[in-house]
C-alpha atoms as a printed R data frame, in Angstrom:
    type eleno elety resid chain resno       x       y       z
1   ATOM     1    CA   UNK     A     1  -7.604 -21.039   4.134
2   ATOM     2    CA   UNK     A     2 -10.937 -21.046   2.196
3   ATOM     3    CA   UNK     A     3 -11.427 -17.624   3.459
4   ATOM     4    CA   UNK     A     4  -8.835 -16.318   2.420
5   ATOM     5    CA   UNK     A     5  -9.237 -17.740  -1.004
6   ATOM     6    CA   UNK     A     6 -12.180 -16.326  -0.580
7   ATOM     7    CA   UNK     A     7 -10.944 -12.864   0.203
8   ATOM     8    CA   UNK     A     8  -8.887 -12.863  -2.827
9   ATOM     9    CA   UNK     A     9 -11.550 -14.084  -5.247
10  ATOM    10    CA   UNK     A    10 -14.286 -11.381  -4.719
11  ATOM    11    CA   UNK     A    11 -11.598  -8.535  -4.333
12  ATOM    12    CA   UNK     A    12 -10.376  -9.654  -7.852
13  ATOM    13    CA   UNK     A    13 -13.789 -10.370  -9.233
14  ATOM    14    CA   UNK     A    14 -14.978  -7.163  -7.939
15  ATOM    15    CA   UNK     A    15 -12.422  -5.112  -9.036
16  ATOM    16    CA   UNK     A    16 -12.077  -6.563 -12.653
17  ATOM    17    CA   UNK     A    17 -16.187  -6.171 -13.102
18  ATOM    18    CA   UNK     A    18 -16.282  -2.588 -11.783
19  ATOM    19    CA   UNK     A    19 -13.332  -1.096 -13.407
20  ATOM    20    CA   UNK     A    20 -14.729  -0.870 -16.974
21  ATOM    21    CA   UNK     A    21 -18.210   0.562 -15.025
22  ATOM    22    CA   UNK     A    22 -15.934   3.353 -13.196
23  ATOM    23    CA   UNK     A    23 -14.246   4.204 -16.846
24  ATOM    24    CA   UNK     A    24 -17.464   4.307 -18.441
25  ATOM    25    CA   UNK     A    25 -18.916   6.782 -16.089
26  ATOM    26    CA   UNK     A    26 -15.670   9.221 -15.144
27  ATOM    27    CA   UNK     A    27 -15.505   9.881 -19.103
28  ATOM    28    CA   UNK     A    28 -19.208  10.754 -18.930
29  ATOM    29    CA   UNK     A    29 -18.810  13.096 -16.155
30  ATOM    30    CA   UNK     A    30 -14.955  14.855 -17.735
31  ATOM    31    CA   UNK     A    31 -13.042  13.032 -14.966
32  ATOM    32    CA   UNK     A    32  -9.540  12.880 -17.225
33  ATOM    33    CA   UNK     A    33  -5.921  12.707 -15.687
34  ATOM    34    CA   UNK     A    34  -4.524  16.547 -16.102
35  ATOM    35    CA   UNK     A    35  -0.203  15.648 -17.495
36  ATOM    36    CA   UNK     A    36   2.623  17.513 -15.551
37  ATOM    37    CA   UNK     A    37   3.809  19.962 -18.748
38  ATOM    38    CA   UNK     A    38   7.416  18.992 -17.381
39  ATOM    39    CA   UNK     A    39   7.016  15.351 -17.907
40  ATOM    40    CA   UNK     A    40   8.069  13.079 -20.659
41  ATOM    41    CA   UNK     A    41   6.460  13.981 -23.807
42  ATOM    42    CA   UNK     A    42   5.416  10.327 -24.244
43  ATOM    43    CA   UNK     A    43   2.899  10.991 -21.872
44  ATOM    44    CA   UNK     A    44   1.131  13.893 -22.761
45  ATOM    45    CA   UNK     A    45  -1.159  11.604 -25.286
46  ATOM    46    CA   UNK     A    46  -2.384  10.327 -21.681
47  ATOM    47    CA   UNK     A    47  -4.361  13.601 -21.335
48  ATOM    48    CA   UNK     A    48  -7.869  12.973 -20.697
49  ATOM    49    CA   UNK     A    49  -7.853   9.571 -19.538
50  ATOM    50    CA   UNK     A    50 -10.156   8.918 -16.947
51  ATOM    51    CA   UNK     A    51  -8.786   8.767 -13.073
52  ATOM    52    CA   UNK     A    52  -9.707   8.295  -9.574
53  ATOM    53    CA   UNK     A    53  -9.920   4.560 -10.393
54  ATOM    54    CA   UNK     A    54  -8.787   4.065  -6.726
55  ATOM    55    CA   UNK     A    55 -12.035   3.711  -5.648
56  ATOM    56    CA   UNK     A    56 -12.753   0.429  -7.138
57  ATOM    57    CA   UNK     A    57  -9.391  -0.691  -5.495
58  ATOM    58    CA   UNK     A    58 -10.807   0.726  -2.103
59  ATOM    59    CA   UNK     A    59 -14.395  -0.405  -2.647
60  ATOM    60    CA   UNK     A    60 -12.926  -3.905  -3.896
61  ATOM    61    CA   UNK     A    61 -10.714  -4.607  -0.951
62  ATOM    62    CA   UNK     A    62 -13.595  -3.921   1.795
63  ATOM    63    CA   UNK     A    63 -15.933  -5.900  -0.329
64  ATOM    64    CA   UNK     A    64 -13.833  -8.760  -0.516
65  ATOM    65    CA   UNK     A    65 -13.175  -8.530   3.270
66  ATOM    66    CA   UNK     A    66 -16.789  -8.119   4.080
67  ATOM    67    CA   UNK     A    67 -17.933 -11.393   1.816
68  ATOM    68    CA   UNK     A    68 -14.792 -13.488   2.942
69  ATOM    69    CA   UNK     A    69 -16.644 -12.619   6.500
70  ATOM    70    CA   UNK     A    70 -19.824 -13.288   5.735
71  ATOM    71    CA   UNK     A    71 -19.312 -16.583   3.736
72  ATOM    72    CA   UNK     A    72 -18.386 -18.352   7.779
73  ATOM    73    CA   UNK     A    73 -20.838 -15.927   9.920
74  ATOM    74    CA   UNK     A    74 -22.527 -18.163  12.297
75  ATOM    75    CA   UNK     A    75 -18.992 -20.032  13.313
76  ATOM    76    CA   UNK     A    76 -17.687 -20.248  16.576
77  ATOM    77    CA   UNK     A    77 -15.472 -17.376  17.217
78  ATOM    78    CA   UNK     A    78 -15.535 -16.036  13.647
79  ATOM    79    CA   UNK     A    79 -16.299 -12.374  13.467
80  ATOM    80    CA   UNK     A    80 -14.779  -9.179  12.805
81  ATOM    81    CA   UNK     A    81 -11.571  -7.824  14.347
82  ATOM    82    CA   UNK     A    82 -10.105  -4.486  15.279
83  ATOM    83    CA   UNK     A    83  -7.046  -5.333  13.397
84  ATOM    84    CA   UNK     A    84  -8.959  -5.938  10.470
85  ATOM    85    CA   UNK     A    85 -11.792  -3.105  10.943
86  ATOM    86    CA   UNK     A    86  -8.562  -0.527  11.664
87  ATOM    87    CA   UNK     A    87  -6.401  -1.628   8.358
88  ATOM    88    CA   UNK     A    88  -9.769  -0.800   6.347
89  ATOM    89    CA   UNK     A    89 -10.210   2.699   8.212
90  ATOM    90    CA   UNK     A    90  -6.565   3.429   7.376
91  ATOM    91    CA   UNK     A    91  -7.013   2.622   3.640
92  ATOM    92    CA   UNK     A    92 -10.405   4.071   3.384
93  ATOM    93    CA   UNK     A    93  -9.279   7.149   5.368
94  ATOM    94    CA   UNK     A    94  -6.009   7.582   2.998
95  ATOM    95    CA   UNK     A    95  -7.713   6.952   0.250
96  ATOM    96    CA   UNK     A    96 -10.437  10.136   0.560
97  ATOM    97    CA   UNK     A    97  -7.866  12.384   1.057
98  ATOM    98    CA   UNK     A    98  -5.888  10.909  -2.674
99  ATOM    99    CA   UNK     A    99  -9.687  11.795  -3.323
100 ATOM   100    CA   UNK     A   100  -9.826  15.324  -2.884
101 ATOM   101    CA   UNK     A   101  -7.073  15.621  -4.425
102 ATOM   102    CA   UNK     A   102  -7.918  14.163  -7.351
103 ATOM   103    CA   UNK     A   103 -11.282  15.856  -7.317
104 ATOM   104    CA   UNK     A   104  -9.347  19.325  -6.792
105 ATOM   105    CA   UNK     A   105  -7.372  18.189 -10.232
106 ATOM   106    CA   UNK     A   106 -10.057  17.435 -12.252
107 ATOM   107    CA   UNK     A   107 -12.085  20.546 -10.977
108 ATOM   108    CA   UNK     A   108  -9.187  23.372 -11.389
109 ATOM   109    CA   UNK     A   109  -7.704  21.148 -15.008
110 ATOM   110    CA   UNK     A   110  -4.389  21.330 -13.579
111 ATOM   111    CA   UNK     A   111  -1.906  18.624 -12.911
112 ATOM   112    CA   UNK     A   112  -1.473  19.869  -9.166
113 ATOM   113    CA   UNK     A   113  -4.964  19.368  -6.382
114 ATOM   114    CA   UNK     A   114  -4.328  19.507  -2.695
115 ATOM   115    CA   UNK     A   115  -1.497  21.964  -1.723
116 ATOM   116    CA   UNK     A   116   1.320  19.861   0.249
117 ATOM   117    CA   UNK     A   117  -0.030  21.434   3.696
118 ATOM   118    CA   UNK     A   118  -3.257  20.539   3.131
119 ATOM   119    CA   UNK     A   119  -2.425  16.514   2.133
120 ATOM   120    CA   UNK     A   120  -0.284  16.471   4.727
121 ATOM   121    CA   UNK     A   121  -2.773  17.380   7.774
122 ATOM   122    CA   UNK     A   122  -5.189  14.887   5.886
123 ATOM   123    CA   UNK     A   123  -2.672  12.258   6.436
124 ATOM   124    CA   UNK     A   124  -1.859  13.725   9.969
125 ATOM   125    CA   UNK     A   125  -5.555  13.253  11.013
126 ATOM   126    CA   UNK     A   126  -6.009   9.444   9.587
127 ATOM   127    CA   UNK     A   127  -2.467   8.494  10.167
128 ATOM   128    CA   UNK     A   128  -3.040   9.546  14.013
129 ATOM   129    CA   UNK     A   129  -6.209   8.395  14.624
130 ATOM   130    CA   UNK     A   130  -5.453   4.777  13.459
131 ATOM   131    CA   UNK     A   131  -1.859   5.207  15.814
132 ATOM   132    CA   UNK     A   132  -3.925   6.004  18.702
133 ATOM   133    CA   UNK     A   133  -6.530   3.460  18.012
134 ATOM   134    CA   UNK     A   134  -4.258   0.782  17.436
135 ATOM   135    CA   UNK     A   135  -2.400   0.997  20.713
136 ATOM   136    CA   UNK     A   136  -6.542   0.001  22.403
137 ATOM   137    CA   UNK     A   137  -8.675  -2.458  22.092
138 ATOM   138    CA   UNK     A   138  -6.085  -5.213  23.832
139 ATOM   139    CA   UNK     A   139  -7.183  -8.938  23.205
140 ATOM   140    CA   UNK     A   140  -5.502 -11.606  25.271
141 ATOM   141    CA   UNK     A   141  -2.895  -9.055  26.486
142 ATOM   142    CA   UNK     A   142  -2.428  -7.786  22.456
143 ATOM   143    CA   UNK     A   143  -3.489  -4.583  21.053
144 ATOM   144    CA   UNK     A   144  -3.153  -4.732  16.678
145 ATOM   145    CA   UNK     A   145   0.034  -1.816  17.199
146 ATOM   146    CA   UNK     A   146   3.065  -2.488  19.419
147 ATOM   147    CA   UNK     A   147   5.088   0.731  20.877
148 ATOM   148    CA   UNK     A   148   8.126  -1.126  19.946
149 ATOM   149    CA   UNK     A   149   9.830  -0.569  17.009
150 ATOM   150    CA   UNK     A   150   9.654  -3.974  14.455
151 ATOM   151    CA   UNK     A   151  12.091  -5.444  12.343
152 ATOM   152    CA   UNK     A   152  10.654  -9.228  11.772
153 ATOM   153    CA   UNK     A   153   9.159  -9.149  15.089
154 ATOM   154    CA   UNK     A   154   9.664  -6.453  17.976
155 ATOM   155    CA   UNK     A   155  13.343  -5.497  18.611
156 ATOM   156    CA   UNK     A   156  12.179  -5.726  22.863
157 ATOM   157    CA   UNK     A   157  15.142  -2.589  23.493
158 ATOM   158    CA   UNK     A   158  13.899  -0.113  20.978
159 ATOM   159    CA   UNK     A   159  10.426   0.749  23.180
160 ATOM   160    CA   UNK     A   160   8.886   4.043  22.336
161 ATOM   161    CA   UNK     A   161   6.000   4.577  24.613
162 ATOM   162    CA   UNK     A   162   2.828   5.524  23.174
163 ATOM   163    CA   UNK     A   163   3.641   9.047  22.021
164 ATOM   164    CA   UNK     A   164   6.493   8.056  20.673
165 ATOM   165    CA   UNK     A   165   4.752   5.384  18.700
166 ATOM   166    CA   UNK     A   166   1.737   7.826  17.116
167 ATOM   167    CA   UNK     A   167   4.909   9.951  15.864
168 ATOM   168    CA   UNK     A   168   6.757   7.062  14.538
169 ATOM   169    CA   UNK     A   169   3.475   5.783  12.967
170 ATOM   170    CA   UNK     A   170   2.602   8.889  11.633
171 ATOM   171    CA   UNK     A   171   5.769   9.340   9.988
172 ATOM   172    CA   UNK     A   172   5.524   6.199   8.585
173 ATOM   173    CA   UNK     A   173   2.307   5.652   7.318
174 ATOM   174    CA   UNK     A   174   2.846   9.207   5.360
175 ATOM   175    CA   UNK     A   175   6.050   7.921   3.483
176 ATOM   176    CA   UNK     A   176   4.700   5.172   2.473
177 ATOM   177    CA   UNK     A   177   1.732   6.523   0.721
178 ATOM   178    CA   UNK     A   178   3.862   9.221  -0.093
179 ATOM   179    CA   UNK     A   179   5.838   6.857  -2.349
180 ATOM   180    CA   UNK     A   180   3.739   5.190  -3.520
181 ATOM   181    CA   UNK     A   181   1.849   7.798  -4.604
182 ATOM   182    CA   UNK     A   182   5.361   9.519  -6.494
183 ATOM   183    CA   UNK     A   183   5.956   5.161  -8.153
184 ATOM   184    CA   UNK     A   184   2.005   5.713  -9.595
185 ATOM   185    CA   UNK     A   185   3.773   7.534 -12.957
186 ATOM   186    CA   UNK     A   186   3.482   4.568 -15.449
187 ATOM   187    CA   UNK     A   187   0.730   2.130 -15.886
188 ATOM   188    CA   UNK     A   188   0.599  -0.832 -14.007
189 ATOM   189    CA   UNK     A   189   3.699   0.392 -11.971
190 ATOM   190    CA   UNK     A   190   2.537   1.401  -8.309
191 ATOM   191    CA   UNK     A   191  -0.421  -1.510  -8.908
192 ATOM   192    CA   UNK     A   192   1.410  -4.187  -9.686
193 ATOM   193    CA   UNK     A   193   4.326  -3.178  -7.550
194 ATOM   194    CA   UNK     A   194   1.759  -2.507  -4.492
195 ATOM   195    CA   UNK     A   195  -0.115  -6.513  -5.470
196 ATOM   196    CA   UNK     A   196   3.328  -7.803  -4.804
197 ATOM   197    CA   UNK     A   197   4.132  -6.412  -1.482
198 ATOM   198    CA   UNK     A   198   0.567  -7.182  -0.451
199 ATOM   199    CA   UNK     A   199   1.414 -10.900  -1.421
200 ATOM   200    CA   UNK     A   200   4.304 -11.079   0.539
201 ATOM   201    CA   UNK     A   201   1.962  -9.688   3.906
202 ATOM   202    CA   UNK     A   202  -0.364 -12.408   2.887
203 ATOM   203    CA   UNK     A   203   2.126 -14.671   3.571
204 ATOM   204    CA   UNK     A   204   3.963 -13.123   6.531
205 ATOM   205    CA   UNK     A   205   0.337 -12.692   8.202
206 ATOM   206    CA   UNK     A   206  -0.698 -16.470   7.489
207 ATOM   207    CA   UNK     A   207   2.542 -18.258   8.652
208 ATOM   208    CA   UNK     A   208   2.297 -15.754  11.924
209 ATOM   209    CA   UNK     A   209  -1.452 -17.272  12.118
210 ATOM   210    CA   UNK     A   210  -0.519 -20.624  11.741
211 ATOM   211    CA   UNK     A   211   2.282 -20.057  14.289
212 ATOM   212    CA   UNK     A   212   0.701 -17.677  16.626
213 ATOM   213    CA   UNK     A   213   1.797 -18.129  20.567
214 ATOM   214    CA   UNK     A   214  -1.969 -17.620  21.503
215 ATOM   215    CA   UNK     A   215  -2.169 -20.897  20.513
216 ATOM   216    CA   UNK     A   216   0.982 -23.344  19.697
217 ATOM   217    CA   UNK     A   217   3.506 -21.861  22.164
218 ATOM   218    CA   UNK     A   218   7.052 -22.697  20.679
219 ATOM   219    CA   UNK     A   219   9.940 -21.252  20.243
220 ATOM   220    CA   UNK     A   220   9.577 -18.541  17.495
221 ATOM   221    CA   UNK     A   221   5.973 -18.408  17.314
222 ATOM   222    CA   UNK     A   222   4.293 -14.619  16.826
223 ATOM   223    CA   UNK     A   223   2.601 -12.404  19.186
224 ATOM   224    CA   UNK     A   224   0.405 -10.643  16.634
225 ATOM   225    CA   UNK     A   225  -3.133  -9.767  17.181
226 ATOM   226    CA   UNK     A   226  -5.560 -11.105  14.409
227 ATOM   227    CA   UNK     A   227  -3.281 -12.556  12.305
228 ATOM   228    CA   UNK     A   228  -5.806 -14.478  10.030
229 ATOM   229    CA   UNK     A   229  -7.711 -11.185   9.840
230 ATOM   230    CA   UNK     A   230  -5.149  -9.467   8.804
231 ATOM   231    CA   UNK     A   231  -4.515 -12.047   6.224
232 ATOM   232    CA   UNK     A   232  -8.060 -11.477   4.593
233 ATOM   233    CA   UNK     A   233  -7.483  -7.867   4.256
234 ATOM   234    CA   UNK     A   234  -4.147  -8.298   2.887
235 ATOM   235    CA   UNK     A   235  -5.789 -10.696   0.769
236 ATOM   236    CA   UNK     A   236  -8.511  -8.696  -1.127
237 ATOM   237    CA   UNK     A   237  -6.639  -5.809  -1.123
238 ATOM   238    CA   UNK     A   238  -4.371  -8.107  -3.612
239 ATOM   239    CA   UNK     A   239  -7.247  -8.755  -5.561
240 ATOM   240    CA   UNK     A   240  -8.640  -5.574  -6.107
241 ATOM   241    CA   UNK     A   241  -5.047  -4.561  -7.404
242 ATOM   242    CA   UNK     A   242  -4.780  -7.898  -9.779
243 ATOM   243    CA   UNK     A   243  -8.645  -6.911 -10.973
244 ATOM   244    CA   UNK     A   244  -7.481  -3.697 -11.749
245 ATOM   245    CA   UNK     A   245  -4.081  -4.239 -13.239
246 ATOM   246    CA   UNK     A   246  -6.340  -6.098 -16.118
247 ATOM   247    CA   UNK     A   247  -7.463  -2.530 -16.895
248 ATOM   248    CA   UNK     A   248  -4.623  -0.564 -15.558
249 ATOM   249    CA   UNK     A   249  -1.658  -1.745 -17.686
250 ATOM   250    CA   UNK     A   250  -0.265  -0.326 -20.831
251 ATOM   251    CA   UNK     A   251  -2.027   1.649 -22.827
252 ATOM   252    CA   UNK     A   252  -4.110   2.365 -19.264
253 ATOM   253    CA   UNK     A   253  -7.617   3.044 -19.443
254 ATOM   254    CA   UNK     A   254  -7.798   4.009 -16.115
255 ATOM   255    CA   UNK     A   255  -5.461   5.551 -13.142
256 ATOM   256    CA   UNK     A   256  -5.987   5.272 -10.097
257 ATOM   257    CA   UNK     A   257  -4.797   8.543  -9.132
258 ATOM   258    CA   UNK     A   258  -4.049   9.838  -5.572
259 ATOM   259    CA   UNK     A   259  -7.006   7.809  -4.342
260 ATOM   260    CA   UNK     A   260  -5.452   4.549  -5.292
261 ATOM   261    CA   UNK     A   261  -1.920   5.369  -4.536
262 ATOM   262    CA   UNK     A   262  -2.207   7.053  -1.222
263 ATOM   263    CA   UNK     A   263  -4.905   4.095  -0.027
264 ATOM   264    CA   UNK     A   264  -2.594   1.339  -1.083
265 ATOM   265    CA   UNK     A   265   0.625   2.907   0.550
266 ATOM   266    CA   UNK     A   266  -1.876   3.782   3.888
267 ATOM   267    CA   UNK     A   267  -2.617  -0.173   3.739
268 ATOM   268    CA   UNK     A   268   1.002  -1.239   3.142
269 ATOM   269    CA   UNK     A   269   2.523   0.464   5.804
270 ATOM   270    CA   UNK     A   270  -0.294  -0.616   8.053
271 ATOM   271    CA   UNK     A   271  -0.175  -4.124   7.686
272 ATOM   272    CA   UNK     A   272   3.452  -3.783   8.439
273 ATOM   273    CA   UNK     A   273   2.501  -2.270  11.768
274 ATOM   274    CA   UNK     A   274  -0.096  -5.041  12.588
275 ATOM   275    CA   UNK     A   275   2.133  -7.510  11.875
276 ATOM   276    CA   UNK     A   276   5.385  -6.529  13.645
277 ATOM   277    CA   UNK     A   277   7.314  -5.966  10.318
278 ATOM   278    CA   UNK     A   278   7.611  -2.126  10.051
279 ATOM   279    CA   UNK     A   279  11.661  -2.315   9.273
280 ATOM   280    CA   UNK     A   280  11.330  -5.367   6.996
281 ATOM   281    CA   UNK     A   281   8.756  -3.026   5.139
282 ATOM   282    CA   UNK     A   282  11.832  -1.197   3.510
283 ATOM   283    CA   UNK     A   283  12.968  -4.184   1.861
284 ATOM   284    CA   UNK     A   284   9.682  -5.812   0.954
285 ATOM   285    CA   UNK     A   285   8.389  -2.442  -0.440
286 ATOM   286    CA   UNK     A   286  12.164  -1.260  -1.748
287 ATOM   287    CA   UNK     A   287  11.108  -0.291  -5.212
288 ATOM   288    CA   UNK     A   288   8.887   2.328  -3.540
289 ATOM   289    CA   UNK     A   289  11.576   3.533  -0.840
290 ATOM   290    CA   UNK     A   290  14.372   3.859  -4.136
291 ATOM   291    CA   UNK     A   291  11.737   6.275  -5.985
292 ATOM   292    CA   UNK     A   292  11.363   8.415  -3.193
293 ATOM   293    CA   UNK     A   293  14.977   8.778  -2.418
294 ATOM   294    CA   UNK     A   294  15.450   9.439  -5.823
295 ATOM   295    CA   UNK     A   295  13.020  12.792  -5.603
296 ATOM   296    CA   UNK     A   296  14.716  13.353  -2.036
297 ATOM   297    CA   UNK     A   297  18.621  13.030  -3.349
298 ATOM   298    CA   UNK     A   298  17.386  15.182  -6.943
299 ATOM   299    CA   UNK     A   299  15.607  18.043  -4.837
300 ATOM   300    CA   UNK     A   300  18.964  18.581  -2.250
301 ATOM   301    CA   UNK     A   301  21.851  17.913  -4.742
302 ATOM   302    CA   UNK     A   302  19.855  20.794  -7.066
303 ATOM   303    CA   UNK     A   303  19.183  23.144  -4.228
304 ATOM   304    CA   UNK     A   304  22.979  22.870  -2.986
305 ATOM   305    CA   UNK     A   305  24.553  23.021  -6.432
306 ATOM   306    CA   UNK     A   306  21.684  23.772  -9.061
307 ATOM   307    CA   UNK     A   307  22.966  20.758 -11.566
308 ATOM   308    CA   UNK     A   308  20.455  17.580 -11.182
309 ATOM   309    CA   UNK     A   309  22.053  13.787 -10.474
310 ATOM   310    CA   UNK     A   310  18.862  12.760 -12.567
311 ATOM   311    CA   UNK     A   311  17.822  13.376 -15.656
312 ATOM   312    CA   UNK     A   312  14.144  13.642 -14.217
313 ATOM   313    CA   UNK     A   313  12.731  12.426 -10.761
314 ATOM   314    CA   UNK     A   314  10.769  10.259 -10.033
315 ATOM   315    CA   UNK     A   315  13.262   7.585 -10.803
316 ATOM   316    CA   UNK     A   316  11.114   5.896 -13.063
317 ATOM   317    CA   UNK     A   317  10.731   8.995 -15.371
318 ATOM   318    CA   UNK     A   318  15.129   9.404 -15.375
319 ATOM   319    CA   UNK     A   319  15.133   5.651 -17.177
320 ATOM   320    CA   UNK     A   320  11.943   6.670 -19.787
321 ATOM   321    CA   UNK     A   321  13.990   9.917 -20.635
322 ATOM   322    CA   UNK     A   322  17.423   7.729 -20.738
323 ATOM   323    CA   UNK     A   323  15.363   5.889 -23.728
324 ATOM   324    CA   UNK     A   324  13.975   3.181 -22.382
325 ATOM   325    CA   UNK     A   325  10.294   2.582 -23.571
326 ATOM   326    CA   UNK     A   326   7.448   2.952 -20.947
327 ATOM   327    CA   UNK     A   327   6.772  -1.003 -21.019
328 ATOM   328    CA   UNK     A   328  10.830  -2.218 -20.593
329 ATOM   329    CA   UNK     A   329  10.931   0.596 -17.063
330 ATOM   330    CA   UNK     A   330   7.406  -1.113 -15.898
331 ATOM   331    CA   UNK     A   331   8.887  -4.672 -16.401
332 ATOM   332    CA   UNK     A   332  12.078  -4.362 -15.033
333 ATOM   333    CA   UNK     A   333  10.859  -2.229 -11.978
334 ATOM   334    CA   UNK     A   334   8.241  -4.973 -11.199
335 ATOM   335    CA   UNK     A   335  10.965  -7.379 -11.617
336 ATOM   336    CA   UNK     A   336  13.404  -5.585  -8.893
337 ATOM   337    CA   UNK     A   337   9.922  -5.481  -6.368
338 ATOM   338    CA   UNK     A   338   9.573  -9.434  -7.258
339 ATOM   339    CA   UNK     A   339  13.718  -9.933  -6.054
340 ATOM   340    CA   UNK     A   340  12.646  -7.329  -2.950
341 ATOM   341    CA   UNK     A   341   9.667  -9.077  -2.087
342 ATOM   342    CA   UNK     A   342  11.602 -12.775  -2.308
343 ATOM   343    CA   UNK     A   343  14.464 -10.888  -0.733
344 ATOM   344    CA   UNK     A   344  12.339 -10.013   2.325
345 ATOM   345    CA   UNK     A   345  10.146 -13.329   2.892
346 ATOM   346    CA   UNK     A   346  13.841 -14.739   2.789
347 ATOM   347    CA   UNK     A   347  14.628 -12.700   5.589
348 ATOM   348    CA   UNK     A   348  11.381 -13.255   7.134
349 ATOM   349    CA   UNK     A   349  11.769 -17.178   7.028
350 ATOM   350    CA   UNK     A   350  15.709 -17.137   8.274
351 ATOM   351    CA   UNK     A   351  14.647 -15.179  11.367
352 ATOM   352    CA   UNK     A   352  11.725 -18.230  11.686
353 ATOM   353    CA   UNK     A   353  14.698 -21.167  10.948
354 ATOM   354    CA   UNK     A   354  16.921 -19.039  13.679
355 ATOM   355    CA   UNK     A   355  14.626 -19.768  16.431
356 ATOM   356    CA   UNK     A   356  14.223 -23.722  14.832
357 ATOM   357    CA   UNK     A   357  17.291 -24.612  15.350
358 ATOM   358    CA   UNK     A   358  17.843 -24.834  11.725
């Protein structure tokens, strides 16, 4: 447990301390957030704020993994895992292609970096490569993926095979940091939103450690590679989001950009595969799967009829234009990911009380 208090603590400390630095120098070198001219005029005073603060969330969360390491090296099977080592590659590897985007942004001063076929092999290349990898590297009969699809643990009937899984993966790992890259449109939203979820996974990950088959074997208990590992990744990365929150909320003086958003949704989505949750995801992260329906439902019902069910997509952007202020949509959306995230450890626990007897 220290650890992962540990975990937490640097990614926080880290985070909090370095954001101010990373403002400091992106306005030095012109690094400001380019506004979409179709947006909600409120916004356009955001022009020129500085961006790319994703990479104190990224730099935080491996920091605070590495230290949370470091602080028990020398005890007796303590060391890194491939779980943990994997989760970092996937948010690291997300994360520097949010950063070409956002350098792409900054570069051209427009509002629009990486075409959609370029983002989309960038994800296709880190998304696969962590599928692939995750299927290796078995421990005790365990690799950190399963080829079965999840719900709170693996629904045994719905096996994919390997191929199968990389697709699935893929698929997934790209919506998710797809959405929560469209939910990053008002401060604090997709950060606060994304500490949350990554709350709920430290929780999920730590009563799976604490009941792991590998060793108490009861009825119930989890067969999940790494679990406390995965905890301490889940961990920091919740730190580096609180640190920057402190920086990132209303008026911001910082985004994150694509680096953030596509990092955290690349780490979301694979702690959900590490830990055998990948359908419980949906409800846990179900702020973030509502905003992207609500682009998905706007672009078809205009194509097939040219009239608009929204005012604007994202959804988040429809309530700002419907008069709400910036501040009440940011409240009230992290107050419907709270009820999802409660909603989903609630789901997560009755599956555990099903097997009690309970």
């Amino acid at each position: 447990m220290r650890s992962v208090l540990i975990a937490v603590a640097v990614g926080l400390i880290v985070s909090i301390l370095l954001t101010p630095l990373a403002i400091r120098l992106f306005r030095r070198q012109g690094m400001g957030q380019e506004i979409r001219d179709d947006g909600p005029e409120s916004h356009l005073s955001k022009k020129g704020t500085p961006t790319m603060g994703g990479t104190v969330i990224v730099g935080a969360t491996v920091v605070g993994y590495l230290v949370a390491h470091l602080a028990f090296i020398g005890n007796e099977g303590w060391g890194f895992s491939a779980t943990g080592l994997l989760l970092l590659f996937l948010m690291v590897g997300m994360g520097t292609v949010g950063f070409l985007d956002d350098y792409l942004k900054i570069r051209h001063r427009r509002s629009l970096g990486l075409n959609k076929t370029a983002k989309l092999v960038g994800q296709l290349l880190v998304g696969v490569t962590f599928a692939v990898l995750a299927v290796n590297f078995p421990s005790n009969g365990l690799t950190p993926a399963s080829t079965v699809v999840s719900y709170v643990r693996d629904i045994e009937p719905l096996t994919l095979g390997s191929i199968g899984f990389v697709i699935l993966a893929y698929l997934f790992i790209a919506g998710f940091s797809n959405a929560v890259n469209l939910t990053d449109g008002l401060d604090g939203l997709a950060a606060g939103s994304s500490a949350m979820v990554l709350a709920s996974y430290i929780v999920i990950s730590f009563w799976q450690f604490t009941h792991d088959c590998a060793t108490e074997l009861i009825d119930g208990c989890y067969q999940v590679r790494d679990p406390l590992d995965i905890t301490l990744v889940a961990a920091a990365g919740m730190g580096a989001c609180l640190g920057f929150l402190w920086w990132n909320t209303s008026p911001a003086r910082i985004f994150m950009g694509d680096t953030g958003s596509l990092a955290l949704g690349g780490l979301i989505s694979g702690l959900a595969i590490v830990t055998r949750t990948e359908l419980l995801l949906i409800v846990l992260g179900g702020l973030f799967v509502a905003v992207t329906l609500s682009v998905v439902i706007q672009v078809a019902f205009f194509r097939a009829t040219r009239r608009r069910v929204f005012r604007m997509a994202p959804l988040h952007h429809h309530f700002e234009l419907a008069g709400w202020t910036e501040n009440t949509v940011i409240v009230r959306f992290w107050l419907v990911t709270g009820m999802a995230v409660a909603f989903g450890l609630g789901l997560f626990y009755a599956d555990w009380l099903s097997f009690a007897g309970l």
